[in-house]
C-alpha positions, 0 to 999 in steps of 0.5 A: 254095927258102929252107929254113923251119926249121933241122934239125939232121939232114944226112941229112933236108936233104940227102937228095939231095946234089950229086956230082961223078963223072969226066968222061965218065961213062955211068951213074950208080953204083947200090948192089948189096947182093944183097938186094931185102929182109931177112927173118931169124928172131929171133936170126939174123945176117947179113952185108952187103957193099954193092957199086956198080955203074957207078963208075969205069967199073967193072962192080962197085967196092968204095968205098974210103971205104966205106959208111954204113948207116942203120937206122931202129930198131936196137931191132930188132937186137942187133948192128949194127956196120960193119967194114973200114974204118980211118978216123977217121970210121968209128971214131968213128962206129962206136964210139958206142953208141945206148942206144935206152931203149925208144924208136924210133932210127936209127944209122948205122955206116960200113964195108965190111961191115954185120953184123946180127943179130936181136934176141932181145928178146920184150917189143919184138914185144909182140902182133906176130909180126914187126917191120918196119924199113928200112936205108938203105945209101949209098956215100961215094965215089959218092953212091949210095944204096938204101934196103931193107925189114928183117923180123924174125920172132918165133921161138915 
């Protein structure tokens, strides 16, 4: 189907992207973060360790290239960076800052493990007890992807 307007995102166009897996494949890989959905308290860390399931006929595999995650509005963090991976790619993606200037933006880090912590930020819940958002995780080596709910909870 011929594409109507130009986007400047590969991300949105492609969101579906092509992959070449070895011969004899089964199953195709899926990502695994351990989590169905992230809930934390204002303030609160954690770390993510993606994993993918069913690659290279492996029941589990860390990807050597790592992992990208994408979170919708990093406002709602205070730290969200990706570690473990020493790649030209990932350094340069992961050593660009987002100044956000109160306005809603994705970013994107690349690493092995994805570290998060809670925004300490009040004005940004404005009347809310809780901010929502969702963080894209995607394998790039296998393509996989999985996308999961983010929750944060104003601590009072």
């Amino acid at each position: 189907m011929p594409l109507l307007e130009a986007f400047p995102d590969e991300s949105q166009i492609m969101k579906y992207k092509l992959a070449t897996l070895p011969r004899g494949t089964a199953k195709l890989p899926v990502l695994d973060i351990g989590f169905a959905a992230i809930s934390l308290q204002q303030g609160a860390s954690l770390s993510v360790t993606p994993q993918t399931l069913n690659y290279l006929g492996n029941t589990t595999a860390f990807e050597t290239s790592g992992y990208t995650a994408t979170i919708s509005d990093v406002r709602t963090m205070a730290t969200f960076n990706g570690v473990g991976v020493q790649s030209t790619a990932a350094n340069t993606q992961n050593a660009t800052s987002t100044t956000t200037l109160g306005t809603n933006v994705s970013s994107t880090v690349i690493g092995s493990q994805i570290n998060l912590r809670a925004t300490t930020v009040n004005t940004l819940f404005g009347s809310n007890t809780q901010l929502n958002t969702t963080i894209t995780f995607t394998g790039l080596d296998s393509g996989a992807r999985i996308t999961i709910p983010v929750t944060i909870t104003k601590v009072s």
